[in-house]
N, CA, C and O atoms as a Tinker XYZ file with bonds, in Angstrom:
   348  protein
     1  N      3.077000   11.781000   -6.491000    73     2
     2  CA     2.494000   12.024000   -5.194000    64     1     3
     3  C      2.696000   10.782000   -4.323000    63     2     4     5
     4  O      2.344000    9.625000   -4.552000    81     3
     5  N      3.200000   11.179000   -3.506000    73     3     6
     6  CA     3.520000   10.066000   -2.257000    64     5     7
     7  C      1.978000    9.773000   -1.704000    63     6     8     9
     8  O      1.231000   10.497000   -1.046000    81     7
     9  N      1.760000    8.193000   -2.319000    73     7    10
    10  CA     0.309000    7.418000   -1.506000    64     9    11
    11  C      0.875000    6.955000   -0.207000    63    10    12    13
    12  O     -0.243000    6.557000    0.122000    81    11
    13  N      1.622000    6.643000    0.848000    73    11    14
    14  CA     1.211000    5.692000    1.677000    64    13    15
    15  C     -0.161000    6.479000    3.061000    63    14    16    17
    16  O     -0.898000    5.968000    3.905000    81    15
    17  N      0.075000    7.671000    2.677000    73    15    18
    18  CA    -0.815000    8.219000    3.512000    64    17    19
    19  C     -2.229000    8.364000    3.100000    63    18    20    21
    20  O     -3.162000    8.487000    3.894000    81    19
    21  N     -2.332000    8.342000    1.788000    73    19    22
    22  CA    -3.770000    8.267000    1.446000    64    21    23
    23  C     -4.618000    6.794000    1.889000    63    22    24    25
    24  O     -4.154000    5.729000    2.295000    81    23
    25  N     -6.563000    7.360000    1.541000    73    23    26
    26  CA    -7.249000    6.175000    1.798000    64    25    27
    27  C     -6.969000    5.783000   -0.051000    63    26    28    29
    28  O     -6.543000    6.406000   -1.023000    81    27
    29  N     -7.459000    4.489000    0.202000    73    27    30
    30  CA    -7.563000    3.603000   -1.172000    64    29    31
    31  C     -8.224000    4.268000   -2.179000    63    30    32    33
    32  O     -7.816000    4.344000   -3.338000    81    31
    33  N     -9.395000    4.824000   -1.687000    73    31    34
    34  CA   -10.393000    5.935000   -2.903000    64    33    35
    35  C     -9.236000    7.026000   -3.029000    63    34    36    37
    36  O     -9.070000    6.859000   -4.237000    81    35
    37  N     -8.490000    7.824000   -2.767000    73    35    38
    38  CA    -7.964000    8.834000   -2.532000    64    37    39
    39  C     -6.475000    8.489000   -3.859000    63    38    40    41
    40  O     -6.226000    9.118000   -4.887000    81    39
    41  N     -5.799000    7.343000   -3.299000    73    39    42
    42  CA    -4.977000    6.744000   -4.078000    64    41    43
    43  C     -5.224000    6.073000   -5.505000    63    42    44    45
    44  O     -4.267000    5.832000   -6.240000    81    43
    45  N     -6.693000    5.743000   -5.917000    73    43    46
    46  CA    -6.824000    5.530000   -7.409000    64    45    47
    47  C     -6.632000    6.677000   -8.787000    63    46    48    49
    48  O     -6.520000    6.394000   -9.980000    81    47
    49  N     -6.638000    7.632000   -8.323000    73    47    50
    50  CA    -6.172000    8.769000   -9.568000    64    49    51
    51  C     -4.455000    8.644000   -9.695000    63    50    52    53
    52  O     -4.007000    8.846000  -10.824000    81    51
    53  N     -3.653000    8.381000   -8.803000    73    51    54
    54  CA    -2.364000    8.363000   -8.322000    64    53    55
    55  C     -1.798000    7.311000   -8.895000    63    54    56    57
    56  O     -0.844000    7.474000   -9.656000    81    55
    57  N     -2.438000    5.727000   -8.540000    73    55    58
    58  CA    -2.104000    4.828000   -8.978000    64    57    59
    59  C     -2.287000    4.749000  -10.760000    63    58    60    61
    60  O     -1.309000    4.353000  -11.395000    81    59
    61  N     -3.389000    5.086000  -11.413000    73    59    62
    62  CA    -3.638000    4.971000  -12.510000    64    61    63
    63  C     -2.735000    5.532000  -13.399000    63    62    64    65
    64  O     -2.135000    5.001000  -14.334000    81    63
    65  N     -2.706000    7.033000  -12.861000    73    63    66
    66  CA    -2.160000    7.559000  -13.559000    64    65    67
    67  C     -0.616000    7.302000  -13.654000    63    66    68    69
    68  O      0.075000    7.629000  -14.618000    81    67
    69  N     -0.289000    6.840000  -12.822000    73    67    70
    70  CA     1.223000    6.234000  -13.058000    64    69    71
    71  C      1.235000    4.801000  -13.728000    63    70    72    73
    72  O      2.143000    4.422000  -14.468000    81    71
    73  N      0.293000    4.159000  -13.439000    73    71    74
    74  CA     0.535000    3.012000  -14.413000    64    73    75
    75  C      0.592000    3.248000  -15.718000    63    74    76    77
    76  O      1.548000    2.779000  -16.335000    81    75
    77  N     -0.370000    3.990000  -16.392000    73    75    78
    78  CA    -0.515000    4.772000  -17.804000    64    77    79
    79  C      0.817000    4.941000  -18.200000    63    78    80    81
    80  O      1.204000    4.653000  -19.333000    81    79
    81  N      1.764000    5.537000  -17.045000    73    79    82
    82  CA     3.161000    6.219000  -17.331000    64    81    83
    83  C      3.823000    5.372000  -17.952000    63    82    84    85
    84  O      4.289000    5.451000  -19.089000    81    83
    85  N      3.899000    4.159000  -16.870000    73    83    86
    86  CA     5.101000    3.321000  -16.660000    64    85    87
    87  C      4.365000    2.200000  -18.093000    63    86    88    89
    88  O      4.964000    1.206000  -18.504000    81    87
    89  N      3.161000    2.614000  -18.580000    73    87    90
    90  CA     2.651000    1.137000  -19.716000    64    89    91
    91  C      3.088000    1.773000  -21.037000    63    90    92    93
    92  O      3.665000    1.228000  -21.977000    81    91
    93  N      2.674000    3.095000  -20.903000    73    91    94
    94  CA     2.866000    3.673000  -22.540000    64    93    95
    95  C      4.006000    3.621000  -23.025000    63    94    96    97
    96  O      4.833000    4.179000  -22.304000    81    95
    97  N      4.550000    3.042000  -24.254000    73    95    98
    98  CA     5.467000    2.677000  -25.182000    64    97    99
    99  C      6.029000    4.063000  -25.588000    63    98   100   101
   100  O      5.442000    5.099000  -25.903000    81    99
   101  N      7.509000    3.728000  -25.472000    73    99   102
   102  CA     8.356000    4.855000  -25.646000    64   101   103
   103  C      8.375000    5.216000  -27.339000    63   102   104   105
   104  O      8.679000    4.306000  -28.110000    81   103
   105  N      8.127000    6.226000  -27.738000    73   103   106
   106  CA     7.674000    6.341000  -29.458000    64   105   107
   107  C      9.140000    6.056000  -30.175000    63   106   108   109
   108  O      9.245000    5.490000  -31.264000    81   107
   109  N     10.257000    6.540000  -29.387000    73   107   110
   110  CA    11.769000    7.428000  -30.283000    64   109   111
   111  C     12.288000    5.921000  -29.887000    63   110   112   113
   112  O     12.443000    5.592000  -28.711000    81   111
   113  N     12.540000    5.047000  -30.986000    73   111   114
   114  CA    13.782000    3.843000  -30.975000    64   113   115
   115  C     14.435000    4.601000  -30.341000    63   114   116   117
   116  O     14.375000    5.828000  -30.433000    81   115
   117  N     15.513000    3.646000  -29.239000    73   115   118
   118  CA    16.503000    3.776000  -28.712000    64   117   119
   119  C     16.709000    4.798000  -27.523000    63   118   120   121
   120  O     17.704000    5.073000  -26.852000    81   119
   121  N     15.059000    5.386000  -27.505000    73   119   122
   122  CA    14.657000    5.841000  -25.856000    64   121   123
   123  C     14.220000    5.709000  -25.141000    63   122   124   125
   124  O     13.075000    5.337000  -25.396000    81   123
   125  N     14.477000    5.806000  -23.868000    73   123   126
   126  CA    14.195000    5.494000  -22.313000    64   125   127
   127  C     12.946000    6.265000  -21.954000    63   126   128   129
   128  O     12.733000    7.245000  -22.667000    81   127
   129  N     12.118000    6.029000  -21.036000    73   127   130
   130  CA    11.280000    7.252000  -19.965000    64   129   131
   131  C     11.613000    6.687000  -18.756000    63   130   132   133
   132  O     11.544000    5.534000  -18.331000    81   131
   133  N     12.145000    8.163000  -18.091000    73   131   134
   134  CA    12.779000    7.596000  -16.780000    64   133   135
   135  C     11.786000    8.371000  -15.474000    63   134   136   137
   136  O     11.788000    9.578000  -15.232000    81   135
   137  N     10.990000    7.336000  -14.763000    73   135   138
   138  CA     9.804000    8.284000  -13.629000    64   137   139
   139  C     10.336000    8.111000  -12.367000    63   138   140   141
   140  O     10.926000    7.075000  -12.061000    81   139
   141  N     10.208000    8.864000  -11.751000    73   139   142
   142  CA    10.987000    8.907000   -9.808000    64   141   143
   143  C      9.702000    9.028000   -9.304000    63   142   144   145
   144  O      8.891000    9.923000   -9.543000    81   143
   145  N      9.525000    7.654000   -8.290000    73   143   146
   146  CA     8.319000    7.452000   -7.437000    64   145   147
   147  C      9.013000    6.605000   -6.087000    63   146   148   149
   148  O     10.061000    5.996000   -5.875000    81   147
   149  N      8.085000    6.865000   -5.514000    73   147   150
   150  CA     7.667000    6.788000   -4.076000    64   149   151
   151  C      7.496000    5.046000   -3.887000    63   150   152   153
   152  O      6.617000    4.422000   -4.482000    81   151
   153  N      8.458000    4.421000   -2.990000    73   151   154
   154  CA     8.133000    2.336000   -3.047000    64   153   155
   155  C      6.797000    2.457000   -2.640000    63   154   156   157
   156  O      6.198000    1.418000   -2.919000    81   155
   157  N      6.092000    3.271000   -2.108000    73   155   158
   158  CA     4.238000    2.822000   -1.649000    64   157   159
   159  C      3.473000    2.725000   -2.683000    63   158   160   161
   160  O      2.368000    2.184000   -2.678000    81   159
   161  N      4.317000    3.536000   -4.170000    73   159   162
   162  CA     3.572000    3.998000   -5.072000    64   161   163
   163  C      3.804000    2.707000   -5.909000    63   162   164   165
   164  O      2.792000    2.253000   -6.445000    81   163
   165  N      4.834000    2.123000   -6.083000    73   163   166
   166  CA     4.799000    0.628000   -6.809000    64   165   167
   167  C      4.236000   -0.278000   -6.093000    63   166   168   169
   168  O      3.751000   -1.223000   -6.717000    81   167
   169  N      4.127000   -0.279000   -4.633000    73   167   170
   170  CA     3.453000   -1.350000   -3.830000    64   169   171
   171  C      1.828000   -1.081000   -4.415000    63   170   172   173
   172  O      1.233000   -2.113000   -4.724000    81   171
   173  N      1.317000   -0.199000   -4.531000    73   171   174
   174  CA    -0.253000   -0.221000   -4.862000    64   173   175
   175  C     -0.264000   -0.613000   -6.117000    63   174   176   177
   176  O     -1.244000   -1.266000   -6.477000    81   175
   177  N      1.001000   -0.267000   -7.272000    73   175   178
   178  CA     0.605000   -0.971000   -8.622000    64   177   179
   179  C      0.863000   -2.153000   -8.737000    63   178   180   181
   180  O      0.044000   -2.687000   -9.486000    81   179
   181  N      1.866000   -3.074000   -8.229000    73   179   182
   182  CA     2.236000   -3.928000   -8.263000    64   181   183
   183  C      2.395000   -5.133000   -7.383000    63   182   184   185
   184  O      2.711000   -6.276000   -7.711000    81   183
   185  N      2.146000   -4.702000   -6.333000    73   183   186
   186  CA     2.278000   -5.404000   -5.049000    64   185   187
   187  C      3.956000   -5.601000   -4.350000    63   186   188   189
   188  O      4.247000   -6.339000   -3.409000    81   187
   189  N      4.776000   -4.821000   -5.030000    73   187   190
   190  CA     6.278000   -4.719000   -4.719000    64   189   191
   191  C      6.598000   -4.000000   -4.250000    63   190   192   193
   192  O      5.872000   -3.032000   -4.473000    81   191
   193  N      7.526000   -3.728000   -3.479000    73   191   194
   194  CA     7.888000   -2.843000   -2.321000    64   193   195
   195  C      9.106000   -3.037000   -2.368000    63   194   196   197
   196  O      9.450000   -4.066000   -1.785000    81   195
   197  N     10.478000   -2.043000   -3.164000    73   195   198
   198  CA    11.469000   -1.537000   -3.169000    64   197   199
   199  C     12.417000   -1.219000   -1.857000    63   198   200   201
   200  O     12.532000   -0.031000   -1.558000    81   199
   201  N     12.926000   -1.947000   -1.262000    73   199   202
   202  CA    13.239000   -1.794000    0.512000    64   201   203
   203  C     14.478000   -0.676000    0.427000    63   202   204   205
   204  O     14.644000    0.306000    1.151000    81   203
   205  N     15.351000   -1.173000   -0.770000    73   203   206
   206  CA    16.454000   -0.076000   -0.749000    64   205   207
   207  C     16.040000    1.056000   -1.700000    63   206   208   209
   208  O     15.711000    1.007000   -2.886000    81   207
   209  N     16.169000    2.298000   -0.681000    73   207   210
   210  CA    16.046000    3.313000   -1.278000    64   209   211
   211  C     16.826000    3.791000   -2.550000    63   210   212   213
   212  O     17.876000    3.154000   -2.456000    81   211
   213  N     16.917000    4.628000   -3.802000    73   211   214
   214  CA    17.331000    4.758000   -4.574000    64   213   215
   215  C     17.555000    3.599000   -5.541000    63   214   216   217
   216  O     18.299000    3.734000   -6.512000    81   215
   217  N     16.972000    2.568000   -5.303000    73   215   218
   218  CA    16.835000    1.251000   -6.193000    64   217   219
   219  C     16.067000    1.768000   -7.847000    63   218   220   221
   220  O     15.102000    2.528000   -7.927000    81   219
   221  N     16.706000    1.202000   -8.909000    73   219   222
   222  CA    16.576000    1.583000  -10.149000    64   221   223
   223  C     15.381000   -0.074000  -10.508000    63   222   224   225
   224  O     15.656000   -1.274000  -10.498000    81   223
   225  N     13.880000    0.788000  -10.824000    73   223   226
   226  CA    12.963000   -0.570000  -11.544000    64   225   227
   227  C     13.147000   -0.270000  -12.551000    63   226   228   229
   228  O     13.409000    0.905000  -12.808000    81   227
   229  N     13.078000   -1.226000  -13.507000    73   227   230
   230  CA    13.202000   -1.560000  -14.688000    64   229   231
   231  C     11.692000   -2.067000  -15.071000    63   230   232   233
   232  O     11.160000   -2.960000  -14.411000    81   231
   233  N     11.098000   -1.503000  -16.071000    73   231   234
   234  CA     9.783000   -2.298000  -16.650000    64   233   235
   235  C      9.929000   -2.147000  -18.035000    63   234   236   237
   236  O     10.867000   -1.520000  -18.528000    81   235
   237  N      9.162000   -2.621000  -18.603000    73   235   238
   238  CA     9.074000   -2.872000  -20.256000    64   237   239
   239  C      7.489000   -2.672000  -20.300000    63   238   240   241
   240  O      6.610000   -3.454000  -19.939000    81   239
   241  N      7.368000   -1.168000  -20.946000    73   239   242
   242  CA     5.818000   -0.771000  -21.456000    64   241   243
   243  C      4.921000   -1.613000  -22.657000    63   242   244   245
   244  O      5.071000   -1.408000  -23.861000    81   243
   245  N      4.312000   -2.238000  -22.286000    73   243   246
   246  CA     3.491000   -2.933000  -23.208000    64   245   247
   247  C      2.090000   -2.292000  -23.681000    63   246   248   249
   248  O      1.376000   -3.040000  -24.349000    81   247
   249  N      1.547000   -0.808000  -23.372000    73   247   250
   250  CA     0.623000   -0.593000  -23.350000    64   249   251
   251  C     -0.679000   -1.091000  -23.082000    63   250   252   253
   252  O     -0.911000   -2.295000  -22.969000    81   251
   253  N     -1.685000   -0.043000  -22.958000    73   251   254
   254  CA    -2.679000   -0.267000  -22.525000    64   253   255
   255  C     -2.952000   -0.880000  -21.137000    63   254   256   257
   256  O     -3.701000   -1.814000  -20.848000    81   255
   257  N     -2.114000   -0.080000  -20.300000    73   255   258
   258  CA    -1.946000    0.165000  -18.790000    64   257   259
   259  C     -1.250000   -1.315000  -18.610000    63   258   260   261
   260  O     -1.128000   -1.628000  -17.426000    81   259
   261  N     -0.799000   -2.225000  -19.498000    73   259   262
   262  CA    -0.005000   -2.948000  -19.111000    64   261   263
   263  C      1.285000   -2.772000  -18.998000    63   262   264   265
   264  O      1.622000   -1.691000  -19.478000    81   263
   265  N      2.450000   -3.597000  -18.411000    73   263   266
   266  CA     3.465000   -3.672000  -18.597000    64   265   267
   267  C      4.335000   -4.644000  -17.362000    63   266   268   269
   268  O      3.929000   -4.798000  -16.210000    81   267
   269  N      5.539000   -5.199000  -17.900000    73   267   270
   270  CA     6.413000   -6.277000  -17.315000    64   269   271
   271  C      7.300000   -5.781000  -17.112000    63   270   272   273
   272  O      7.897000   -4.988000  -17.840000    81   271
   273  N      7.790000   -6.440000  -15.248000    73   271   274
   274  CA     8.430000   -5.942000  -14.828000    64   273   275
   275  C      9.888000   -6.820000  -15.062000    63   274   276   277
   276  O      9.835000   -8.050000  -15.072000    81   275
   277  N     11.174000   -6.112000  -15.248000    73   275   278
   278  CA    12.222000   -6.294000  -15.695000    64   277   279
   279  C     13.531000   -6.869000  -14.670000    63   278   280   281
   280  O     14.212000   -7.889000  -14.568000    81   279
   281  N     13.426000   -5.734000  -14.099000    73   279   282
   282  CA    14.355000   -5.631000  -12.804000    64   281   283
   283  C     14.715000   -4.814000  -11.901000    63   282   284   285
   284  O     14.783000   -3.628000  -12.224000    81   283
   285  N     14.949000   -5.093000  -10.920000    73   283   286
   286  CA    15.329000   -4.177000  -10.011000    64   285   287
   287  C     17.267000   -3.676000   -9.963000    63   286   288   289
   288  O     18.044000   -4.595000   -9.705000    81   287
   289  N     17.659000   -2.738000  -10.131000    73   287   290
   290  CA    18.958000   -2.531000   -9.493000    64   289   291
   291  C     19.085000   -1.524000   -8.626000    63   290   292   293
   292  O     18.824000   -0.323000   -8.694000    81   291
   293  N     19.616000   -2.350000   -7.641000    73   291   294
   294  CA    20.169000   -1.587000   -6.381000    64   293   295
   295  C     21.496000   -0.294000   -6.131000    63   294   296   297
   296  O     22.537000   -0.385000   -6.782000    81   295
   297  N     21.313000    0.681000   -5.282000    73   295   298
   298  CA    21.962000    2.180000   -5.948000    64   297   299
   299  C     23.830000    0.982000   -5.731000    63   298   300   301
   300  O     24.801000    1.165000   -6.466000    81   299
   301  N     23.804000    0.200000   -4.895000    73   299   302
   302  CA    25.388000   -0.647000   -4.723000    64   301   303
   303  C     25.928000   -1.133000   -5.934000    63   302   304   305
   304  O     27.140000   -1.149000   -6.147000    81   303
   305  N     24.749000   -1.684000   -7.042000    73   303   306
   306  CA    26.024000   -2.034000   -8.126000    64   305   307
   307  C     25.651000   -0.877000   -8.892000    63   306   308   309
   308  O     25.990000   -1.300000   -9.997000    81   307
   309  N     25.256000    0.132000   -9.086000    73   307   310
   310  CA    25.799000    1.440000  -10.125000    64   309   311
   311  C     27.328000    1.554000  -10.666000    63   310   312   313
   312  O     27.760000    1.539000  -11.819000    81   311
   313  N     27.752000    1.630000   -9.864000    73   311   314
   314  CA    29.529000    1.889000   -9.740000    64   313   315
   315  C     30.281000    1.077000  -10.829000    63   314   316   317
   316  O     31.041000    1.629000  -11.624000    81   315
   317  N     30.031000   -0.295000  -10.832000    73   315   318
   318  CA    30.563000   -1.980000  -11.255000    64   317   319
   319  C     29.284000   -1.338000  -12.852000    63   318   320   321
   320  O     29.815000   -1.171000  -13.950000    81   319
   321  N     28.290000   -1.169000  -12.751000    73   319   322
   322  CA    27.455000   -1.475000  -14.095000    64   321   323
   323  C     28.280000    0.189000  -14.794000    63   322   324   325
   324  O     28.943000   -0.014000  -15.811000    81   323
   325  N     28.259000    1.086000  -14.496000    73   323   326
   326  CA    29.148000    2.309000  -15.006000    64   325   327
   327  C     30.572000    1.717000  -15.108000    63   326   328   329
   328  O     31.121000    2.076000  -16.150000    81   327
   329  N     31.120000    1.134000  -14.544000    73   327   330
   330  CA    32.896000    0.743000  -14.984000    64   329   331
   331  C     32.427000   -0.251000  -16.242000    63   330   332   333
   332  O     33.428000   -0.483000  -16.919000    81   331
   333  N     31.588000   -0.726000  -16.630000    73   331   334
   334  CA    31.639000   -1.892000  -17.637000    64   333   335
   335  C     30.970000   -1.146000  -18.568000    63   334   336   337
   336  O     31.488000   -1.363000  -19.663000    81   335
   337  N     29.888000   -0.220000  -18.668000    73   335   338
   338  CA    30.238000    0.493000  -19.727000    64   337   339
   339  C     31.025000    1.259000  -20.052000    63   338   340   341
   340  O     30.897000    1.639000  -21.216000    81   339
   341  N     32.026000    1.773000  -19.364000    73   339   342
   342  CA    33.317000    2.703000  -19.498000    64   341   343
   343  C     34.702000    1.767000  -20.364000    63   342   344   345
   344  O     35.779000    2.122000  -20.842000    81   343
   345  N     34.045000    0.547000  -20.255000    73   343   346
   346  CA    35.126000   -0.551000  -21.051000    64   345   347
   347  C     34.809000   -0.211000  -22.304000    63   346   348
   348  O     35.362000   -0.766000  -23.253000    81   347
């Protein structure tokens, strides 16, 4: 759910529940969980704000609504990071 339009009370079920997402530890070695959100929606968890659209975050679930953030990639090097795994 897209927060930037909500009030702050309105946006805590939204925020939580995506942090939960993005903290809980992936069970299956050698798998990903991949979530599509909204940059207002990482700005309320994190205080970060994604400027280029289609930008890929990277976090590492540590549970218990924690977790560290990794990296950002931008949709421009896709292309260059797909040719180098194609090597």
């Amino acid at each position: 759910m897209y927060t930037a339009h909500l009030t702050s009370e309105q946006k805590k079920p939204v925020v939580e529940k995506t942090r939960q997402l993005i903290s809980k530890p992936v069970q299956e070695k050698g798998k990903n969980r991949m979530l599509v959100a909204h940059a207002p929606n990482l700005a309320d968890i994190m205080e970060y704000f994604p400027e280029i659209e289609g930008s890929l975050i990277i976090f590492k679930p540590l549970g218990e609504n924690q977790f560290e953030y990794l990296a950002t990639i931008h949709p421009d090097h896709w292309e260059t990071l797909l040719e180098k795994k194609r090597e």
